[in-house]
Structure formats: structure tokens, C-alpha cells
C-alpha positions in Angstrom: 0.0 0.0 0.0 1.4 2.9 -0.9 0.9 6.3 0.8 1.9 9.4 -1.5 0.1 11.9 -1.4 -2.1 14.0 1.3 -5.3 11.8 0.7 -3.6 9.1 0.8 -1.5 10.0 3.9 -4.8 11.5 5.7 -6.5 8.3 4.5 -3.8 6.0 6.7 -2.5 7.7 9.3 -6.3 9.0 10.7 -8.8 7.6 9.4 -7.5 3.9 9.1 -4.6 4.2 11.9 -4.0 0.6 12.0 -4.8 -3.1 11.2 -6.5 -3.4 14.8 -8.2 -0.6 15.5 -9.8 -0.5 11.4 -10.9 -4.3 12.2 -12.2 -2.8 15.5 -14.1 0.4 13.4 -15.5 -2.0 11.1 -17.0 -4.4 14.0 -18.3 -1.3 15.4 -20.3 -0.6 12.1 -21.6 -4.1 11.5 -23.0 -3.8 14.8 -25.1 -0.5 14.4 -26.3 -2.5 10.9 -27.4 -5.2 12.3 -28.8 -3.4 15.7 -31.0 -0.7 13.6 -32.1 -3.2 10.9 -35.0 -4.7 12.7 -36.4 -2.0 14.8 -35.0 1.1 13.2 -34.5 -1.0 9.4 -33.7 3.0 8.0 -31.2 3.4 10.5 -29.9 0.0 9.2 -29.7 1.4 5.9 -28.0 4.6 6.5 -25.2 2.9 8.1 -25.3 0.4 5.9 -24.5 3.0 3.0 -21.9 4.3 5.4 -20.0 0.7 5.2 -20.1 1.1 1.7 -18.9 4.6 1.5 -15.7 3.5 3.5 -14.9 0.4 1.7 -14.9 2.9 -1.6 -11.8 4.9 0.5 -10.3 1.3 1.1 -10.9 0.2 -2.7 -9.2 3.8 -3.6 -6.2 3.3 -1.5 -5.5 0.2 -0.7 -4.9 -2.6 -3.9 -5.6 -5.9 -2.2 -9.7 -4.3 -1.6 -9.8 -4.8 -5.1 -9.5 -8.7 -5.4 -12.0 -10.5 -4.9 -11.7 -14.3 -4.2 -13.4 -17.6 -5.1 -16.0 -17.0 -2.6 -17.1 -13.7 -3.4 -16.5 -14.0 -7.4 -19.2 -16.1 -7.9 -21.9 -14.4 -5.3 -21.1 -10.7 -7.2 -21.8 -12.3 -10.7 -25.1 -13.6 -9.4 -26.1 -10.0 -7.4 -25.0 -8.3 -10.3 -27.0 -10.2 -13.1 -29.7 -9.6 -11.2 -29.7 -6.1 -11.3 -28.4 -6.1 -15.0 -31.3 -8.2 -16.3 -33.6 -5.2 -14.9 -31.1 -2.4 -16.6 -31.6 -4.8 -19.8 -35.4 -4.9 -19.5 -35.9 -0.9 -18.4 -34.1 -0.3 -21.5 -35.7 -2.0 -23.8 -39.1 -1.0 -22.5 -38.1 2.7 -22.4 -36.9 2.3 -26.1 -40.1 0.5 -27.5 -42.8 2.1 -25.7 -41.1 5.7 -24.7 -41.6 4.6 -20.5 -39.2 5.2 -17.8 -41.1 3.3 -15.3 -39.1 0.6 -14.8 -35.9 2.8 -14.2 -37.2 2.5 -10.4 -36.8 -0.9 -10.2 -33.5 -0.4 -11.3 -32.5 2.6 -8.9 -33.7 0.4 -5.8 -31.3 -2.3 -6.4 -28.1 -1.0 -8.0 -26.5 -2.1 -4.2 -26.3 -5.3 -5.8 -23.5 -4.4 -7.8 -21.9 -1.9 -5.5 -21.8 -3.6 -2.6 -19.2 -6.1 -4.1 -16.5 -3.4 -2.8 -17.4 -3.9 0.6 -16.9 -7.8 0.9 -13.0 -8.0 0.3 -12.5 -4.9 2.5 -14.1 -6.3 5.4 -12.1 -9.8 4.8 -9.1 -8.1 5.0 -10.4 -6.7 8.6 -12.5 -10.0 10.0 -10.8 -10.6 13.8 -12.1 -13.8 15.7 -14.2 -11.8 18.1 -16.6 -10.8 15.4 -18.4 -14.2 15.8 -20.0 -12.8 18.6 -20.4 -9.4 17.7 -22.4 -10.0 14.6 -25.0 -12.6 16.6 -24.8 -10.2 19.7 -26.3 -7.4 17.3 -28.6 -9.5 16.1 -29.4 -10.0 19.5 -29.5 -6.7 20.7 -31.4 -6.1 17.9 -34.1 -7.7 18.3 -34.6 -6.4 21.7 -34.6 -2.8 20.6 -37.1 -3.7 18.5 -39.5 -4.8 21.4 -38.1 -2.2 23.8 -39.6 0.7 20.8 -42.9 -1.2 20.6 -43.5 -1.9 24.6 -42.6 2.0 25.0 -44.0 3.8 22.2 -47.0 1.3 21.7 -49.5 3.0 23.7 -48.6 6.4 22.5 -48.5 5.3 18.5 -50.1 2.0 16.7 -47.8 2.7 14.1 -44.5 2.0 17.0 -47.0 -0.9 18.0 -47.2 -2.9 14.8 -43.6 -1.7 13.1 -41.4 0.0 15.4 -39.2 2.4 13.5 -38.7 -0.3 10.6 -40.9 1.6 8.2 -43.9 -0.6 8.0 -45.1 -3.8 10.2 -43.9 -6.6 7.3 -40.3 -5.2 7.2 -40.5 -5.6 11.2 -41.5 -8.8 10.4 -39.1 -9.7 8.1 -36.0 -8.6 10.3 -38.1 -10.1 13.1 -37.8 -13.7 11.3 -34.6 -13.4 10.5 -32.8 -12.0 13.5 -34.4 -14.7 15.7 -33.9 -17.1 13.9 -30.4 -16.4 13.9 -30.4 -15.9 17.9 -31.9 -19.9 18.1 -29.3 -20.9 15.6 -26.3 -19.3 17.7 -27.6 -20.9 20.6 -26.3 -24.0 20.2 -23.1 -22.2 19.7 -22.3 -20.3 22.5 -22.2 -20.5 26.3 -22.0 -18.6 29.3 -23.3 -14.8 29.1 -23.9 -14.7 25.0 -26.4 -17.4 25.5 -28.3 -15.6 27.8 -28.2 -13.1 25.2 -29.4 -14.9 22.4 -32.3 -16.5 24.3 -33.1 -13.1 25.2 -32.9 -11.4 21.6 -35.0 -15.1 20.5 -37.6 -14.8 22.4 -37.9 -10.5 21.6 -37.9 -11.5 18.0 -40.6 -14.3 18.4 -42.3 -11.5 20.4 -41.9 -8.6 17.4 -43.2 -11.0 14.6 -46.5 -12.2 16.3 -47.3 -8.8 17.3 -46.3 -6.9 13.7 -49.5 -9.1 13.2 -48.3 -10.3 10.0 -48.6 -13.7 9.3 -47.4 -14.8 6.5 -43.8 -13.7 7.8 -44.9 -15.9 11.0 -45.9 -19.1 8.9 -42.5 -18.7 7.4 -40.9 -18.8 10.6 -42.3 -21.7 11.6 -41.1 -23.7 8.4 -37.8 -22.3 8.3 -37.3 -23.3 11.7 -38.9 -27.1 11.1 -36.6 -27.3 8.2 -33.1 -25.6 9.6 -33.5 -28.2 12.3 -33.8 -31.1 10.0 -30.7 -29.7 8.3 -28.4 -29.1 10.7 -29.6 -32.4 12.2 -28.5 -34.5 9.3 -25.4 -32.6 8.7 -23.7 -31.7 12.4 -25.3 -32.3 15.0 -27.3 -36.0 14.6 -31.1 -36.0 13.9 -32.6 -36.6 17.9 -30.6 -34.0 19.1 -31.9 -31.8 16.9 -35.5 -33.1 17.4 -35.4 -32.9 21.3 -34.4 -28.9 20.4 -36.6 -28.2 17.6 -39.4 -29.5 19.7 -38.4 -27.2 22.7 -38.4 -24.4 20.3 -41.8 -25.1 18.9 -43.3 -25.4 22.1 -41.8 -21.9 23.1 -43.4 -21.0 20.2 -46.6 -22.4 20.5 -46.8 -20.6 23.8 -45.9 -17.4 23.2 -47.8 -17.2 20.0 -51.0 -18.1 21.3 -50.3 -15.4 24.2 -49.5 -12.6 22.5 -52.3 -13.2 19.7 -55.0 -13.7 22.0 -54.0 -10.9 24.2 -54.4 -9.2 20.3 -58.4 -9.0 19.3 -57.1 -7.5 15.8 -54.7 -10.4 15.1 -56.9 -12.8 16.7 -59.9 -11.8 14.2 -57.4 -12.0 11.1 -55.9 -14.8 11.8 -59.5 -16.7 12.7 -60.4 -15.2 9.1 -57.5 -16.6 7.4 -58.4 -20.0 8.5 -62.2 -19.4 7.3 -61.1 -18.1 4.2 -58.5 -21.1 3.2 -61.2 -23.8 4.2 -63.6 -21.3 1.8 -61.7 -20.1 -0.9 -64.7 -18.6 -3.2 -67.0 -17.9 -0.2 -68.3 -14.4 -0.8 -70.0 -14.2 2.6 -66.2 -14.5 4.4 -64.8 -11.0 5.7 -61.6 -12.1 4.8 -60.4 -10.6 1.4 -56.9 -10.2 1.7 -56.3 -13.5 0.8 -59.0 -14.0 -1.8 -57.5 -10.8 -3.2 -54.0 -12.3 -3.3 -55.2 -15.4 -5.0 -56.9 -13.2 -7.8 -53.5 -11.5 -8.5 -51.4 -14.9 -8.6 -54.3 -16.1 -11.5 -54.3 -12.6 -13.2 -49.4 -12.8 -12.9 -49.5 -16.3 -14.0 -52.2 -15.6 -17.1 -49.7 -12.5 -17.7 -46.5 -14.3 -17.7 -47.9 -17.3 -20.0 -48.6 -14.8 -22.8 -45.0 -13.5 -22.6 -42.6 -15.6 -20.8 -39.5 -14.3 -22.2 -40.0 -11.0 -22.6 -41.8 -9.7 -19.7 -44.2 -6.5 -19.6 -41.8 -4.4 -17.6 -41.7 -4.1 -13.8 -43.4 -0.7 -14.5 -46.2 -2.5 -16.1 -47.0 -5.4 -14.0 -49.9 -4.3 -12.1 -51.3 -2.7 -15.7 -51.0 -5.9 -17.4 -52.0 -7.9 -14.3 -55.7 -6.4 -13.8 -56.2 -6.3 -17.9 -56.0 -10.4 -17.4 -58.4 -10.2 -14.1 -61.7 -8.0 -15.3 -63.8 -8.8 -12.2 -61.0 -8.5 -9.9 -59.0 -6.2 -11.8 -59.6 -2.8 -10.5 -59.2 -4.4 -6.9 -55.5 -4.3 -7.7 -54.3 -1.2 -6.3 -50.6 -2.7 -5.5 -47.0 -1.7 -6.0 -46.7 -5.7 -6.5 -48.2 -8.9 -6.8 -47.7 -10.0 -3.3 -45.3 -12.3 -4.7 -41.8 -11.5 -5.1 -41.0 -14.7 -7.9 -44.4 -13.8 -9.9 -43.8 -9.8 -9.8 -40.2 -11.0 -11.7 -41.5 -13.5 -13.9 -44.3 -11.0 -14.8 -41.8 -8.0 -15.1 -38.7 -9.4 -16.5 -39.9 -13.7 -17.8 -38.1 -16.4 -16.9 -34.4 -14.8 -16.9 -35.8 -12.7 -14.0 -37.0 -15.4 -12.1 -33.1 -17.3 -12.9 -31.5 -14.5 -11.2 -33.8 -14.2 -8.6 -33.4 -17.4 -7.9 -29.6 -17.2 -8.0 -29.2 -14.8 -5.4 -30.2 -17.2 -3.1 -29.3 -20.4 -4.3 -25.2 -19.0 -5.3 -24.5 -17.8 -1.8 -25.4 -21.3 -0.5 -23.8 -23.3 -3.1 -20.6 -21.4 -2.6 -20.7 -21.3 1.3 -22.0 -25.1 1.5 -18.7 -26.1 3.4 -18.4 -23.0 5.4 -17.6 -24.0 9.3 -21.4 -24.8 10.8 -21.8 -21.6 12.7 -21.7 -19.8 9.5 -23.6 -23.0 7.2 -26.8 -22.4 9.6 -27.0 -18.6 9.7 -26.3 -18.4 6.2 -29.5 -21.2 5.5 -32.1 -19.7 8.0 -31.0 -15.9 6.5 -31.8 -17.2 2.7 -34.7 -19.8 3.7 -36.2 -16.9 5.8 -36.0 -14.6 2.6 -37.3 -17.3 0.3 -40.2 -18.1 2.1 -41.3 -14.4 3.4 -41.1 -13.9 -1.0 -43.9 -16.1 -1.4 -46.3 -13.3 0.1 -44.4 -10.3 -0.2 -42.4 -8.3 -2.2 -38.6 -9.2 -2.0 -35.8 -7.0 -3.5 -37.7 -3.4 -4.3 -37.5 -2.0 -0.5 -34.5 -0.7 0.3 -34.2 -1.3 3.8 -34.7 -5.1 3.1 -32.3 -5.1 0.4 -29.7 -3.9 1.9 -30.7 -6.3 5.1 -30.1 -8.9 2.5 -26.8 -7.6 0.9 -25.5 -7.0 4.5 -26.0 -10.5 5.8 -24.6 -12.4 2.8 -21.3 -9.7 3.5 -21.0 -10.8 6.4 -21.4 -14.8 5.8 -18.6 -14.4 3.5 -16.7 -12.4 5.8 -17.1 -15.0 8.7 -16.7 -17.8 7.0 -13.1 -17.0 6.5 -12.7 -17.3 10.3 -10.6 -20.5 11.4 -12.1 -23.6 12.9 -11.9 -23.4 17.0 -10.0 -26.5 18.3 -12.5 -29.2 19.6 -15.8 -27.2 19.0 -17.9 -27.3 16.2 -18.3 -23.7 14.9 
């Protein structure tokens, strides 16, 4: 590293200092990313462009931020196909029918691509101890989450169902993930750190049932059945897993049926959920979120038959999607089809749907022999995602974006963290 020049100078002698105390600033900001995300999710994001800005300095200055290794080659050429395949489509659009529509899509997730800095800065950084600072903020996270709905619930419904995270489903969302994360680390840590994680698990179980959302909740639920089967079959043995996993779904069980009954709103949503799946095309049910859902998946799957290469256009989803619904059709006042695979496959056909998929599916593949601690956060993280997709938009909201991008960053980073002697992170 060379340092000629007064940027360059300023650049290592005060703002980086030294190996330790830059591996020590870094920490610091993971931390505040992964605190904010599920109770203050714009917070998150600020800070989380902050990382980015100073990884830009380190890419400037410093030539080994610039290479990036077989882990992270891979996982960039999947983010960043999937933002090119929107470039390619709000491109084409804007050249045949004279819209810039779909140039939103586009600004929303250009962090795909220019994240990539970040991950070789912070592996140049990664110091043993930030194991337990990434699932202690997770931790903490969670809790500050609660701590803003407990306190500013009776003041604000609003703090009740979504603390600061921008709306109740993106609460839910970081809820999911965040204690899910704080069950997996369990079995990973002793002494005070588990404490905290059973903590921060059982604040996040808390935040998710009462964001009243339950689609995120239902994900939950599976994501947890199936990270215990998992890890079961490839660590830890298949009955000791099912001894936990039941635990954890009785904890679950309890609390859930606590916190919704002491809930008459949830209560009445959730007992009309239930009538409305038994009675899909009863017109007499109350329920019409659901039924409403169901007419858009139809109207997106009649839309993406007639053009499954080409897509309409994110812009143009919705449009096209109540033109193939004429009874339901004007019902549709969405950003989104309430389904993160059919809004791609209506907006960009099949190649959007490809790279969807392989922003999921790559950072697995490529981390599938990552040490266990990292393997299981890595799987409930993408599972979590996959599933909470299935009823929600994915990849258009900033905050959860860059809750994605951030998590995967630091999967990579961790992984690179040696194997303890005797212990099975």
C-alpha cells in the first residue's frame, strides 16, 4: 500500500490508523447494521451505505480491496445479473414504448453491484471476536425492536405494529430473520452470549407475532422445522436436533397463542384466514386479503404465459395484471403482486426469475462447506427470505435489500474465520 500523497497520507495515518483498530471500526459498524435493521430498518440502511462509503476509500487506496476471491466472485456475478437483467429490460421498455417506469426498479437495487467493494474490504479486517459481535447485534437487535414497541406502543399504533422499521412486514421480516439467527447461535455459544441470544430469541418471536403479520410468522415456523432437520442431518445428529426443535416449537406455540389472543385485531385475522382457506370462493367470508392475493397470482400467471421471455416491464406489472383479471382487476391497487417470484417472472420472464433465484441459491452453493456456525445462519437468513417472498415483495424496498446484501457480506466475511479446536463452529 502505498501512501503518497495528502489523501492518501490523511487516509492512513487517521482515518485507518492501523490493522487493529480499522478491524475494531469496522466491527463497530456491523454492529449498528445489524442493531437498527430490525427495529429502526432505516437506521440500518443509513449505516449500511456508510459501510459502503468507506470500503470505496479502502478500494481507492489500498490494492488488495480490489480482489475479490473464489468465494465472493461467484456471489457478485449472481447480485450483479440480477440487477443487470432489470437495466436490460428498463431499456428496452423505455426504447419500445417511450416509459421510464421501470428505471425505479433499477434505482432500488443498484447495491447489488456496488456492494461487491465492501466484501474484500471487510475480509481483510474479519478478527475472531466478530463471531459474537455479529450474533450479539442481532441480539440486541431484536430487543430494541421490542423495547420501541413496549414504549411507544400505547402512544402510537404505528410503534406498536412496526417499530421504526418503516412498515409492520419489514419488522416482520427482520423479526424472522434476526431470531432465527439468535436460536441458531444458541447452540453455539455459552456462558453470558447465550443468555443473550435467548433473550434477543424470544424479543424477536415477540416482534413477529405482534407486527400481526402472518405470512412472515408461517415462514418462521417452516424455516425453523426445516433448519432443524438440516443441521440435524449434517452436524449435529437427527434426535438431538429433534429434542431442540421441539423445545423451540413449544416456546413457540406458547408465546404465539399469548401474545395473539391478548391481540383481538390479530386474533380476528388470523380466525379469518383459517375461514377463508377452508372457503376459498365464499363471498360471505370478511376475509379478502387472501382471496385478493389469489386473484393476483391467476391474473401474474395468465400475464407471464402470454410473454414468458420478454416480460411486460416491472413498471407495467400491475397494468398488465388487472387487464387479465376484469372482475377483480380494478381491486389491484398494489406496487406488486404480493409475490416477489411472480412480480419478476411477470416483469422481466423467466431470466428474471433465474436470477432471482440465483441470489439465493449461489450464496449457498458457494458457502456449503463454510464452518457450521456460519452454514446455519447463512441457510435460516436465505430460507427466511425465500419463504417471506412467497407473500411479499422481495428485493424493491430498500431497507430489506440492503438487510439482505448486508447478511450475505458478512457470511462471506465470517466464514473466512478458522475452525476453533474441539468445538464445532
Amino acid at each position: 500500500m502505498e501512501r503518497t500523497g495528502r489523501l492518501s497520507r490523511f487516509y492512513w495515518d487517521i482515518v485507518y490508523r492501523d490493522d487493529a483498530s480499522a478491524s475494531f471500526c469496522w466491527a463497530c459498524g456491523l454492529f449498528a447494521v445489524f442493531l437498527l435493521f430490525p427495529g429502526g430498518g432505516s437506521g440500518g440502511s443509513i449505516v449500511g451505505i456508510g459501510i459502503w462509503l468507506f470500503a470505496l476509500l479502502n478500494w481507492a487506496f489500498d490494492r488488495r480491496g480490489r480482489h475479490f476471491d473464489e468465494i465472493e466472485r461467484p456471489i457478485i456475478a449472481a447480485f450483479s445479473a440480477y440487477c443487470l437483467v432489470m437495466v436490460v429490460f428498463a431499456v428496452s421498455h423505455h426504447v419500445v414504448h417511450g416509459s421510464k417506469g421501470g428505471f425505479g426498479a433499477v434505482y432500488g437495487n443498484l447495491l447489488f453491484i456496488f456492494f461487491a467493494p465492501v466484501m474484500p474490504v471487510l475480509r481483510q479486517a474479519v478478527r475472531p471476536y466478530w463471531l459474537e459481535t455479529f450474533f450479539a447485534a442481532n441480539a440486541c437487535g431484536a430487543i430494541l425492536a421490542v423495547l420501541i414497541m413496549v414504549i411507544g406502543g400505547p402512544f402510537s399504533q404505528e410503534l406498536l405494529r412496526g417499530a421504526l422499521s418503516g412498515n409492520p412486514l419489514i419488522l416482520a421480516l427482520g423479526a424472522v430473520v434476526s431470531g432465527l439467527l439468535c436460536v441458531h447461535g444458541l447452540l453455539f455459544f455459552k456462558g453470558r452470549m447465550r443468555l443473550l441470544l435467548a433473550i434477543g430469541a424470544l424479543a424477536a418471536l415477540y416482534a413477529l407475532v405482534s407486527s400481526g403479520s402472518r405470512g412472515p410468522l408461517l415462514a418462521y415456523c417452516i424455516t425453523l422445522a426445516a433448519y432443524a432437520l438440516v443441521m440435524g442431518y449434517r452436524y449435529f445428529g437427527l434426535r438431538f436436533m429433534a429434542v431442540r426443535a421441539g423445545i423451540a416449537a413449544l416456546i413457540v406455540a406458547l408465546l404465539a397463542v399469548g401474545v395473539i389472543k391478548a391481540d383481538p385485531e390479530l386474533t380476528n385475522r388470523i380466525e379469518l384466514a383459517i375461514e377463508r382457506i377452508s372457503n376459498p370462493d365464499g363471498e360471505a367470508v370478511g376475509e379478502q386479503s387472501i382471496s385478493v392475493r389469489l386473484a393476483l397470482y391467476r391474473a401474474g400467471l395468465s400475464a407471464f404465459g402470454e410473454r414468458p421471455l420478454t416480460g411486460y416491464g416491472r413498471q407495467n406489472v400491475m397494468q398488465t395484471a388487472a387487464l387479465h383479471d376484469p372482475q377483480q382487476g380494478a381491486r389491484f391497487s398494489f406496487s406488486h403482486l404480493h409475490n416477489g417470484y411472480l412480480t419478476d417472472l411477470v416483469a422481466s420472464g423467466i431470466l428474471g426469475l433465474v436470477t432471482l433465484l440465483a441470489v439465493f441459491l449461489v450464496p449457498l452453493y458457494v458457502l456449503r462447506k463454510a464452518p457450521p456456525v456460519v452454514f446455519g445462519a447463512l441457510f435460516c437468513t436465505v430460507l427466511s427470505y425465500m419463504l417471506y417472498g412467497m407473500s411479499n415483495l422481495l428485493f424493491y424496498h430498500d431497507v430489506s435489500t440492503l438487510y439482505y446484501l448486508s447478511l450475505i457480506t458478512a457470511f462471506c466475511v465470517l466464514a473466512r474465520l478458522p475452525e476453533r479446536g474441539g468445538e464445532v463452529y
